[in-house]
Kinemage of the C-alpha trace (Angstrom):
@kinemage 1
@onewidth
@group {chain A} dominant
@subgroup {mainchain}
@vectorlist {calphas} color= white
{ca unk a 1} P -42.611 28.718 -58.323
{ca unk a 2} L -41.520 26.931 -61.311
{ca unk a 3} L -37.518 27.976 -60.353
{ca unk a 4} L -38.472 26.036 -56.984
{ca unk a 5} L -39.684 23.072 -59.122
{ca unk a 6} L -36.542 23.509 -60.848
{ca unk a 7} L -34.650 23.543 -57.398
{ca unk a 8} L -36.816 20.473 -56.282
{ca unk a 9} L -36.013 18.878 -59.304
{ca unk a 10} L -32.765 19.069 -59.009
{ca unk a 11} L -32.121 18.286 -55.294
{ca unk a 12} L -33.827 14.947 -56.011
{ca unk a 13} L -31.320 14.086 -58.900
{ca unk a 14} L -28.347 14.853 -56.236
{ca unk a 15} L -29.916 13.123 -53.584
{ca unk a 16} L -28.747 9.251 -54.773
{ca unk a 17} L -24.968 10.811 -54.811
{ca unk a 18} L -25.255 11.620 -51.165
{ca unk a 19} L -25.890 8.412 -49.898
{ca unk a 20} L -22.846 5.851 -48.977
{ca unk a 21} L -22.450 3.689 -51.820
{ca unk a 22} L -24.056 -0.290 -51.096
{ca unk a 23} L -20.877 -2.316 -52.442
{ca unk a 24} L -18.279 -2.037 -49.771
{ca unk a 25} L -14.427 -1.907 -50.828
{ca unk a 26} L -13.192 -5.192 -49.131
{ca unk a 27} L -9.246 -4.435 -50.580
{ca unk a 28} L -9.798 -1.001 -48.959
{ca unk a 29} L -10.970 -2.725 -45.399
{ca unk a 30} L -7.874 -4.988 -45.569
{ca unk a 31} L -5.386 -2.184 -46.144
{ca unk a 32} L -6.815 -0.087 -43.283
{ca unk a 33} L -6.536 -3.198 -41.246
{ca unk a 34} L -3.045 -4.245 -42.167
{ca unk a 35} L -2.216 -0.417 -41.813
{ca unk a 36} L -3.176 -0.675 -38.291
{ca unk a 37} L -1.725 -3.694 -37.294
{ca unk a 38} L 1.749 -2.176 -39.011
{ca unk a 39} L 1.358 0.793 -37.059
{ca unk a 40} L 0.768 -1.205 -33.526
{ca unk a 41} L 3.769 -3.719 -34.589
{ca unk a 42} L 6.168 -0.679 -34.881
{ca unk a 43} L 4.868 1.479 -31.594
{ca unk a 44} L 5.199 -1.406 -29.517
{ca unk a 45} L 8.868 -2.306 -31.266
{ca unk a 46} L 9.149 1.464 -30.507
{ca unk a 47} L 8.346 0.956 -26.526
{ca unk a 48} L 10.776 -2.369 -26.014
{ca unk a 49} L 13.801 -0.860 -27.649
{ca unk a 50} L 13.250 2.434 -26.050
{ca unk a 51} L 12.639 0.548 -22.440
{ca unk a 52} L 15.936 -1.847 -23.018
{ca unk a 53} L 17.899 1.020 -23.923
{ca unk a 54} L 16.527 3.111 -20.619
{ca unk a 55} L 17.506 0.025 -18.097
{ca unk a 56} L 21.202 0.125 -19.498
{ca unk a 57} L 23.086 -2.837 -18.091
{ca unk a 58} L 20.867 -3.882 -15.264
{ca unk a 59} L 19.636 -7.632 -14.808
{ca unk a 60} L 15.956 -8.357 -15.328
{ca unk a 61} L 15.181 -10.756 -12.090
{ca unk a 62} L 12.569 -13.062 -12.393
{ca unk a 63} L 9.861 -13.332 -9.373
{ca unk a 64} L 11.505 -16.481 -8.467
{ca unk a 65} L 15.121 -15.673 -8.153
{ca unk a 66} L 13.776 -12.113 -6.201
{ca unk a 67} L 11.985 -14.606 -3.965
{ca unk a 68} L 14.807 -16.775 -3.696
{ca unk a 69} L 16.945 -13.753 -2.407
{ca unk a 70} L 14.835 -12.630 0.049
{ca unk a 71} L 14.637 -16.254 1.630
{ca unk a 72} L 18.556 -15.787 2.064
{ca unk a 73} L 18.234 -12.730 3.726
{ca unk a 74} L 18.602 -11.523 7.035
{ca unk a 75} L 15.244 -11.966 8.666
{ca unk a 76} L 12.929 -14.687 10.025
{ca unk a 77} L 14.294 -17.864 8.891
{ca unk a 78} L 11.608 -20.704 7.890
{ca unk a 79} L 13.600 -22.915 10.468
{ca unk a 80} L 14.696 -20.600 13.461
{ca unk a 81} L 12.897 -22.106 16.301
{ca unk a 82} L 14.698 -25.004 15.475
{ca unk a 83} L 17.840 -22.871 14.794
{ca unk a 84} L 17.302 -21.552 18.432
{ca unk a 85} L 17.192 -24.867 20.213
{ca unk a 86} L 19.983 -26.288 18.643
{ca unk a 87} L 22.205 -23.541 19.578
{ca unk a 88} L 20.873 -23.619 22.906
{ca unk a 89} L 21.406 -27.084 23.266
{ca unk a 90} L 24.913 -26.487 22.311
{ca unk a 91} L 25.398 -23.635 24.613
{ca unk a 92} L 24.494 -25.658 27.492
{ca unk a 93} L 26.707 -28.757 26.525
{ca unk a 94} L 29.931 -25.774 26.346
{ca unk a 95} L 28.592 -24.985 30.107
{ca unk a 96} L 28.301 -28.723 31.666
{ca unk a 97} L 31.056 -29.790 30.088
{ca unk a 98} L 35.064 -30.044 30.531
{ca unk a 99} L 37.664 -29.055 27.757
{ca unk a 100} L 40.459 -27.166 27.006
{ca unk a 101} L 40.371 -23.337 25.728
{ca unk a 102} L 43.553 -23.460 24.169
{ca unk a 103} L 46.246 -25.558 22.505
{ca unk a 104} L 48.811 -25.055 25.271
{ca unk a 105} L 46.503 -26.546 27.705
{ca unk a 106} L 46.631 -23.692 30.091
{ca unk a 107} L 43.433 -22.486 29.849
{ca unk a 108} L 40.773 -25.088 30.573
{ca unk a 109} L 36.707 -24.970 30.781
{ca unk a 110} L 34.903 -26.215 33.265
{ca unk a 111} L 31.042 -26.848 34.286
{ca unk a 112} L 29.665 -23.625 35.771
{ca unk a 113} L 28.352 -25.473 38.776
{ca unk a 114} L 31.976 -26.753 39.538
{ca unk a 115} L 33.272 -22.663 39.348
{ca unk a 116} L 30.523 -21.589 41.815
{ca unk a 117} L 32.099 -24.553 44.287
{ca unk a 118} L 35.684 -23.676 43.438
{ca unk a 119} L 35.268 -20.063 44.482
{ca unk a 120} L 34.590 -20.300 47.843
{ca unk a 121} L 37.855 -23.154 48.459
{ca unk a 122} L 40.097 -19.861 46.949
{ca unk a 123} L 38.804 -17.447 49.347
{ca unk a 124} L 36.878 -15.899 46.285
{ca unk a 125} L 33.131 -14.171 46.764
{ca unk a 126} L 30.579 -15.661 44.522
{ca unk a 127} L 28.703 -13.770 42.487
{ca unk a 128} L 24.892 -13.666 43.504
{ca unk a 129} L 22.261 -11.925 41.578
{ca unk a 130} L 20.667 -10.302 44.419
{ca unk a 131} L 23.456 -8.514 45.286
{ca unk a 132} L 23.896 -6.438 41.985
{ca unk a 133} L 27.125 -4.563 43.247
{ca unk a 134} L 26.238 -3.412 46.882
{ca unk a 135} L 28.459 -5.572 48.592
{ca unk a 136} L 31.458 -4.400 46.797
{ca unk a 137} L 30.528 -0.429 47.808
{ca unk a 138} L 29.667 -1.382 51.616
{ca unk a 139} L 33.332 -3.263 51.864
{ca unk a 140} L 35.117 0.516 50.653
């Protein structure tokens, strides 16, 4: 019994050593913290040299200038139905309208209407859309 006083004794003498000491290191805190930071300064140097070197020569595009590209492309334009009309509108002026096809002035244009009139005087057939190409196999 008295070697378990002893032991008793004893494990009450170590006991204050076990505990974490009360004053806390503040130089030590700072060093971690500065170790840390040093550490997450370099990794991410690390990452953006590694990344530039992997992309080689290509551009970096910005969001706008991607945008601005696909604006430009082939696609739906932001102004087509207007687009549309206004080549329409020309078409139909070309159609109505008199001029010459060439510099010569041997070829000239002229108003659909007037072709449909002229092709009967020359002992021409019109063309009709309701006859799709059965006249011409009756007549052979």
């Amino acid at each position: 019994m008295q070697n378990d006083h002893k032991q008793h004794s004893n494990h009450e003498q170590m006991a204050p050593s076990c505990h974490e000491a009360e004053s806390v290191y503040v130089s030590r805190v700072w060093y971690t913290a500065g170790g840390i930071l040093l550490l997450l300064v370099i990794c991410l140097a690390v990452i953006h040299f590694s990344l530039n070197w992997l992309s080689g020569d290509t551009p970096i595009e910005h969001a706008g200038q991607q945008w601005q590209q696909q604006q430009s492309s082939p696609g739906v334009a932001p102004n087509q139905a207007y687009d549309r009309e206004h080549i329409q509108s020309r078409e139909a002026l070309i159609l109505r309208s008199y001029a010459w096809q060439d510099a010569e002035h041997r070829v000239a244009r002229i108003p659909v209407k007037r072709a449909m009139q002229l092709l009967p005087q020359r002992g021409l057939q019109p063309f009709s859309p309701d006859h799709n190409g059965q006249q011409e196999e009756s007549d052979q």
